[in-house]
NUFI-467294 format. One record per residue (C-alpha): residue number from 1; residue in three letters; x, y, z. Coordinates in pm, 1 decimal, padded with zeros to 6 digits. Layout:
// NUFI-467294
+-----+-----+----------+----------+----------+
|   n | res |        u |        v |        w |
+-----+-----+----------+----------+----------+
| NUM | ALA |        X |        Y |        Z |
...
+-----+-----+----------+----------+----------+
This chain:
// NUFI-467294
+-----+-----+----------+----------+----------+
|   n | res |        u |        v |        w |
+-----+-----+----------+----------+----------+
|   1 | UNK |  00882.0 | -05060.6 |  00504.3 |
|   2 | UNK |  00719.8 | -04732.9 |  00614.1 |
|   3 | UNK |  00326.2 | -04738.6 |  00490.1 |
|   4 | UNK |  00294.7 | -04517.1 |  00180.4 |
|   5 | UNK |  00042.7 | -04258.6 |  00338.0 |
|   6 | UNK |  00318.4 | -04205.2 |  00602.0 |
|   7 | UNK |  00566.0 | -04150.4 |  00407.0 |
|   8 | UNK |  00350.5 | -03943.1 |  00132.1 |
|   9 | UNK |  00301.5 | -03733.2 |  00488.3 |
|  10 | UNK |  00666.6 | -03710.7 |  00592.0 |
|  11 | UNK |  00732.4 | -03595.9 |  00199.0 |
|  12 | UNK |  00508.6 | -03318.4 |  00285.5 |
|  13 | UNK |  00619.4 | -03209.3 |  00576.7 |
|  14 | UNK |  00916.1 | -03204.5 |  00433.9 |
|  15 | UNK |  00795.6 | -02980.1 |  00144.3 |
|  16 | UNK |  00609.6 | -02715.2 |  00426.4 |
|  17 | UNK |  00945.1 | -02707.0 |  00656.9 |
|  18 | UNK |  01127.7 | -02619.9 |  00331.9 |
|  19 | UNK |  00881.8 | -02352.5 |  00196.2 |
|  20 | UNK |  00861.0 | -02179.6 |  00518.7 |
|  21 | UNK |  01243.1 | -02181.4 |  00562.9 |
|  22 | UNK |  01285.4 | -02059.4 |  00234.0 |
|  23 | UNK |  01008.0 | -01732.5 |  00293.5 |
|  24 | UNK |  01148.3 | -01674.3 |  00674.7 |
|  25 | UNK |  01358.1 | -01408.9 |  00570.3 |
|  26 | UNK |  01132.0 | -01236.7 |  00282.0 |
|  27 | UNK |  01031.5 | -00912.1 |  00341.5 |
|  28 | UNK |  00674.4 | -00767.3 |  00483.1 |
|  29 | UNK |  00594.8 | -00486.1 |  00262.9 |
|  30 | UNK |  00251.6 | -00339.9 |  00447.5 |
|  31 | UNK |  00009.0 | -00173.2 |  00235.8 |
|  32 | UNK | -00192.1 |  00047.5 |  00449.6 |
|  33 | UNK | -00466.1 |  00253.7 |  00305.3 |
|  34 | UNK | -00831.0 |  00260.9 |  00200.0 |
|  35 | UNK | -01083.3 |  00107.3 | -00067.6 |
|  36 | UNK | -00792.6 |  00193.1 | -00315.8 |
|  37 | UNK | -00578.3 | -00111.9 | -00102.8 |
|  38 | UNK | -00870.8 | -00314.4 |  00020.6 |
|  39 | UNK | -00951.4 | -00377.1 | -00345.3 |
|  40 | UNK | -01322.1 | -00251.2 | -00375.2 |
|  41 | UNK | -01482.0 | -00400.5 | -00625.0 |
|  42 | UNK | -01206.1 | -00616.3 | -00732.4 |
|  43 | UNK | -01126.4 | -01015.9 | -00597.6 |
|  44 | UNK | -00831.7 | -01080.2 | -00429.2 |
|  45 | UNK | -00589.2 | -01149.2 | -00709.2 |
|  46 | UNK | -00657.3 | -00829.4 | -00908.3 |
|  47 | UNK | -00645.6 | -00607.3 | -00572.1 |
|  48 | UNK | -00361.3 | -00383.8 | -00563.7 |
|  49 | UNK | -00143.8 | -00562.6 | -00312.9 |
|  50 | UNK | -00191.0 | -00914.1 | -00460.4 |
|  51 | UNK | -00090.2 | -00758.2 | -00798.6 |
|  52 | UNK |  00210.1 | -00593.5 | -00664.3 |
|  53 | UNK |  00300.2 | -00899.1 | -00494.1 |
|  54 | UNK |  00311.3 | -01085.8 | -00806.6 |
|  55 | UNK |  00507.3 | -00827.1 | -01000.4 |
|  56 | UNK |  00814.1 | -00768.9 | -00756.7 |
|  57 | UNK |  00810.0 | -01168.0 | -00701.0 |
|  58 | UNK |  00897.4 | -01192.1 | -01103.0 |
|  59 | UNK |  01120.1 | -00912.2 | -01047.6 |
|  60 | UNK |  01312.2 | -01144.4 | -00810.8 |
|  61 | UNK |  01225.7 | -00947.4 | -00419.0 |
|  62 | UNK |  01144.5 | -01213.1 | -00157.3 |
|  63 | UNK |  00898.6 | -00966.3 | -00050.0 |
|  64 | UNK |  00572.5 | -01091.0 |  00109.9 |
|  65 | UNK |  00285.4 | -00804.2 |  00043.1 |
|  66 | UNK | -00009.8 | -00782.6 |  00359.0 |
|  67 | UNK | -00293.7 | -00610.3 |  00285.1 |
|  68 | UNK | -00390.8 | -00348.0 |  00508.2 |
|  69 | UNK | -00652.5 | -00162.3 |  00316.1 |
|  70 | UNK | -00976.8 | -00060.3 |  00471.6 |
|  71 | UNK | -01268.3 |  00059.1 |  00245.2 |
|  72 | UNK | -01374.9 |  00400.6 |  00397.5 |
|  73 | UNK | -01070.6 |  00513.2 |  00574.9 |
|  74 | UNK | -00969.8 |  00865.1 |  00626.9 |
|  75 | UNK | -00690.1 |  00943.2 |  00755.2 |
|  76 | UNK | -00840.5 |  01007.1 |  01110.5 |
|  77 | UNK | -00924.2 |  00627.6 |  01125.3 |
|  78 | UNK | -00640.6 |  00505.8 |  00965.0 |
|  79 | UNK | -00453.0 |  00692.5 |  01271.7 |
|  80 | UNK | -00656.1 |  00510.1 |  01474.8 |
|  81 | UNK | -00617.3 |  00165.6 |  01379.4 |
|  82 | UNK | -00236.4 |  00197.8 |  01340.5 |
|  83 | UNK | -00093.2 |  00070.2 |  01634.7 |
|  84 | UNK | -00317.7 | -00266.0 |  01597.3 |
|  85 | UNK | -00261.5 | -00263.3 |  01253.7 |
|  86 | UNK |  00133.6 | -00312.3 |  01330.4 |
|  87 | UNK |  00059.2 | -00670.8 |  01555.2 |
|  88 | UNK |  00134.3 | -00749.3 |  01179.5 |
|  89 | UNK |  00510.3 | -00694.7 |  01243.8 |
|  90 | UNK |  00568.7 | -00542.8 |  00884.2 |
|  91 | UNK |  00960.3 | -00507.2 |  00754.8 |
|  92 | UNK |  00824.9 | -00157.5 |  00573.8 |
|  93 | UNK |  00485.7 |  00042.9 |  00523.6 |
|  94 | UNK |  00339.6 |  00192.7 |  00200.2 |
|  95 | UNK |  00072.6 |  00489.5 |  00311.9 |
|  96 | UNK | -00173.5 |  00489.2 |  00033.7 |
|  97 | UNK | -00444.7 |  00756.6 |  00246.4 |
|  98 | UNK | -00600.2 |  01097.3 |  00202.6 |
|  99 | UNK | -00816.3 |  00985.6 | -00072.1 |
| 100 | UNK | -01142.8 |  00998.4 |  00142.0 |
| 101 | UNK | -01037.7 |  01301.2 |  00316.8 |
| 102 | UNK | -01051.0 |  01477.1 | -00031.1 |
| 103 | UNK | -01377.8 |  01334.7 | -00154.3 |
| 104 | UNK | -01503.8 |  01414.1 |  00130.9 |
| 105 | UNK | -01355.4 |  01761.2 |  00141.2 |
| 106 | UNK | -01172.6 |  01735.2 |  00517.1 |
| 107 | UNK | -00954.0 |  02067.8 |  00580.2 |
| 108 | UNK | -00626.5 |  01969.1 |  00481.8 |
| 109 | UNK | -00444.7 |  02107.8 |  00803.9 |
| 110 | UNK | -00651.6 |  01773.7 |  00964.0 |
| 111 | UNK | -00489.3 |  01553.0 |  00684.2 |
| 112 | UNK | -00180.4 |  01696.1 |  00733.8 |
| 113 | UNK | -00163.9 |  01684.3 |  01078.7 |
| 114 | UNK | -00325.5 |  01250.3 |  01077.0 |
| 115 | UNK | -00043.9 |  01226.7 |  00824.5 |
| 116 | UNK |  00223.1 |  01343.4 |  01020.8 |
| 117 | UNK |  00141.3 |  01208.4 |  01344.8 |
| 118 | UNK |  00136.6 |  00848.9 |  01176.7 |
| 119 | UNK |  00456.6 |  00932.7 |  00998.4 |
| 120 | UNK |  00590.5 |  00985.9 |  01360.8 |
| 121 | UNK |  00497.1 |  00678.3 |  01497.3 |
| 122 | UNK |  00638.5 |  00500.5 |  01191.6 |
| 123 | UNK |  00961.0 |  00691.8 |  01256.8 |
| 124 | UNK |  00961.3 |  00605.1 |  01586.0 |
| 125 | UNK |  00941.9 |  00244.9 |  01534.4 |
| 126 | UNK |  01238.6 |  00282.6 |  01331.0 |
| 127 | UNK |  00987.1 |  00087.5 |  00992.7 |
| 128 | UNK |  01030.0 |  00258.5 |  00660.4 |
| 129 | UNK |  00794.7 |  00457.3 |  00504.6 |
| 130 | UNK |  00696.2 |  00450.6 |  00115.1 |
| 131 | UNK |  00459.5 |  00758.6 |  00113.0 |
| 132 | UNK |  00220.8 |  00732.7 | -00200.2 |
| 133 | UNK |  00064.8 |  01111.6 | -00276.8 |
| 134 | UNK | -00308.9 |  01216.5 | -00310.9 |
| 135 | UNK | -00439.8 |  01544.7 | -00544.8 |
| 136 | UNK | -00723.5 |  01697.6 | -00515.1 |
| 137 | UNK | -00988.7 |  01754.9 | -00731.6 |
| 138 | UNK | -01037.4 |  02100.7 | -00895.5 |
| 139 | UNK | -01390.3 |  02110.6 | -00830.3 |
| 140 | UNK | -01339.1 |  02180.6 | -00469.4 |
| 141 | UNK | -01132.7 |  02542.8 | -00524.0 |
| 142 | UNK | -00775.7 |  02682.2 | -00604.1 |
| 143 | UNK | -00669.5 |  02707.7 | -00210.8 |
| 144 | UNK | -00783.2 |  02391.2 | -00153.4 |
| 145 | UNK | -00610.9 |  02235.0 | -00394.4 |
| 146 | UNK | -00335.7 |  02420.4 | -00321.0 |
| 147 | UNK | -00317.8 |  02362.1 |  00036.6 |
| 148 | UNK | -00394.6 |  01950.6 | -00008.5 |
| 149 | UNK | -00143.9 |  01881.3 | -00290.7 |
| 150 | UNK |  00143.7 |  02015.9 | -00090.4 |
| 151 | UNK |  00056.3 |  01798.5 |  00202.9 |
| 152 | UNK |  00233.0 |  01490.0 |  00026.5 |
| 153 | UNK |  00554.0 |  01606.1 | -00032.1 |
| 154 | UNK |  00636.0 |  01856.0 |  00211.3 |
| 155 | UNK |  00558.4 |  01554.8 |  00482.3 |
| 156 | UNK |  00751.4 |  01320.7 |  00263.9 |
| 157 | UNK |  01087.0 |  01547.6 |  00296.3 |
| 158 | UNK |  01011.0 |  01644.1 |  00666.8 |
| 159 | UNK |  01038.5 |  01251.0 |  00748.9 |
| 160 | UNK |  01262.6 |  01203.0 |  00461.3 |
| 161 | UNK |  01094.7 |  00864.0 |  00349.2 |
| 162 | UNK |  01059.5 |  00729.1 |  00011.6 |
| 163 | UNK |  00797.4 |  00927.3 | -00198.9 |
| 164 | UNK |  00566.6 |  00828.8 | -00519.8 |
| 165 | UNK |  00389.8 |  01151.3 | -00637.4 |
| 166 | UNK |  00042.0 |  01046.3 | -00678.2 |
| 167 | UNK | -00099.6 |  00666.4 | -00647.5 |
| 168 | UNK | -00380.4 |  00718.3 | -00924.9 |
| 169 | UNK | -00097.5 |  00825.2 | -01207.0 |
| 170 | UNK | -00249.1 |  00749.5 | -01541.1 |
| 171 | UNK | -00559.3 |  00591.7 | -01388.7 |
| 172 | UNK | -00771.9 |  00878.0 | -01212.4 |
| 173 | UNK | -01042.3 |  00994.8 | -01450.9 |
| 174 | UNK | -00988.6 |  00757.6 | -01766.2 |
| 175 | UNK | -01316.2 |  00605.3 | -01753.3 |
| 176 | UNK | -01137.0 |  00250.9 | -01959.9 |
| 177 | UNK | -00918.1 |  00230.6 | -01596.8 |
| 178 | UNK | -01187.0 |  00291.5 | -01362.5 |
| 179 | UNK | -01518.1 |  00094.8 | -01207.8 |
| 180 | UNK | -01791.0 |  00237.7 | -01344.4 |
| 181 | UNK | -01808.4 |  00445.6 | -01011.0 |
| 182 | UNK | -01529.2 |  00644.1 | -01147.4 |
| 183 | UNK | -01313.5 |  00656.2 | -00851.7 |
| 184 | UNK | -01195.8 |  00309.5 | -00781.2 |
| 185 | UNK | -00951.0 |  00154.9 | -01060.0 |
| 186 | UNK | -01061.8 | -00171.3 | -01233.6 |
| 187 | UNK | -00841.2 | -00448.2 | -01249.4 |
| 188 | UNK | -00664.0 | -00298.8 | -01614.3 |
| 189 | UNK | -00629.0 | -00005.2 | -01387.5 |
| 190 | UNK | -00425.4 | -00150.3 | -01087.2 |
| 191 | UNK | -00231.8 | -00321.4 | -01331.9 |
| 192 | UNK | -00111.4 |  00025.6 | -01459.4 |
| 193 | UNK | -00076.6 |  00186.7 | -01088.6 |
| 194 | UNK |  00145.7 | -00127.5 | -00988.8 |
| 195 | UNK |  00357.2 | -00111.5 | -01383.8 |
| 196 | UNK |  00377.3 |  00244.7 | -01298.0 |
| 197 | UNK |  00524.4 |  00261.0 | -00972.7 |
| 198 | UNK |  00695.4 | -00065.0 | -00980.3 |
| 199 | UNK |  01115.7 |  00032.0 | -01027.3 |
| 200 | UNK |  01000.3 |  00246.3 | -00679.6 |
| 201 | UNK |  00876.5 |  00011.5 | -00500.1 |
| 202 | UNK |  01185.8 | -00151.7 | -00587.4 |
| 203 | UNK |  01424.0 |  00065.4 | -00574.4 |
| 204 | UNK |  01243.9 |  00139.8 | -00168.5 |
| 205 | UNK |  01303.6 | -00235.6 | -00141.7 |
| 206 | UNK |  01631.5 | -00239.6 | -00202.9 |
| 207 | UNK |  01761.3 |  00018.6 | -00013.5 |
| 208 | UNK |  01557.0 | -00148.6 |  00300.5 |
| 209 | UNK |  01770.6 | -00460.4 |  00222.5 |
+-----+-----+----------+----------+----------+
């Protein structure tokens, strides 16, 4: 008779061989972007991706959501760290960027132009692209707002990828969404971005599929 702890192994080896065969085919959904990804602020289960992962799992995707958020990043150093950032070998990117650019009031011709030269090396990898939008702040000025705003969607239909609007719907400046920093969304708040976006993300899933 096999010894108990043996076979209590073999069961569980058993279990892990199943598991991974089961996940081998689900889908890498890549989340790269800043703070707003990393989860500043947050732990790891009420960070964006971790949420979102959750949410499109009860939804039924096999979808397996990486985390590729870096607190801080513009766009220039999300540029950058692309090409290491894709040893990851996602299935499909979602570009959550521009966000520190604005704060930090970068001429939109450089966003733009980090932007579209990652959007190029996505579409040249043939991996597609869910492009979440930025706004700008009216504080910094009419033409600047102007000239960042467009940046989003203009890209979006030059690459013709999939396109959600603006990442902070509901949640930018409602202080009962927000850390008390006023920029990053507490965990209520993610929960709305990831609600509010969710039928996109899906519906950019299943068109991948």
């Amino acid at each position: 008779m096999i010894n108990t702890s043996i076979s209590r192994a073999l069961i569980a080896c058993i279990f892990m061989l199943t598991v991974s065969a089961a996940h081998a085919d689900a889908l890498r959904l890549m989340i790269f972007g800043d703070s707003l990804v990393a989860g500043y602020g947050l732990d790891r289960v009420t960070a964006f991706p971790r949420q979102l992962q959750s949410r499109l799992t009860a939804k039924g995707f096999d979808v397996e959501v990486i985390n590729a958020g870096v607190s801080g990043d513009t766009t220039s150093s999300g540029k950058s760290r692309l090409d290491w950032t894709l040893a990851n070998t996602p299935d499909a990117i979602m570009i959550v960027l521009g966000g520190n650019d604005m704060l930090r009031g970068v001429d939109p011709s450089v966003t733009r132009r980090n932007l579209d030269e990652i959007l190029s090396a996505l579409t040249d990898r043939n991996i597609p692209v869910m492009l979440c939008g930025m706004l700008a702040s009216p504080n910094l000025g009419a033409d600047y707002q102007a000239e960042f705003d467009s940046i989003y969607p203009e890209l979006a239909a030059k690459y013709d990828v999939a396109f959600y609007p603006f990442f902070l719907e509901g949640v930018a400046l409602e202080p009962k969404f927000n850390q008390p920093d006023g920029i990053h969304p507490n965990a209520i708040g993610v929960r709305k971005i990831v609600l509010g976006m969710l039928d996109d993300v899906g519906k950019f899933l299943t068109e991948i599929r």
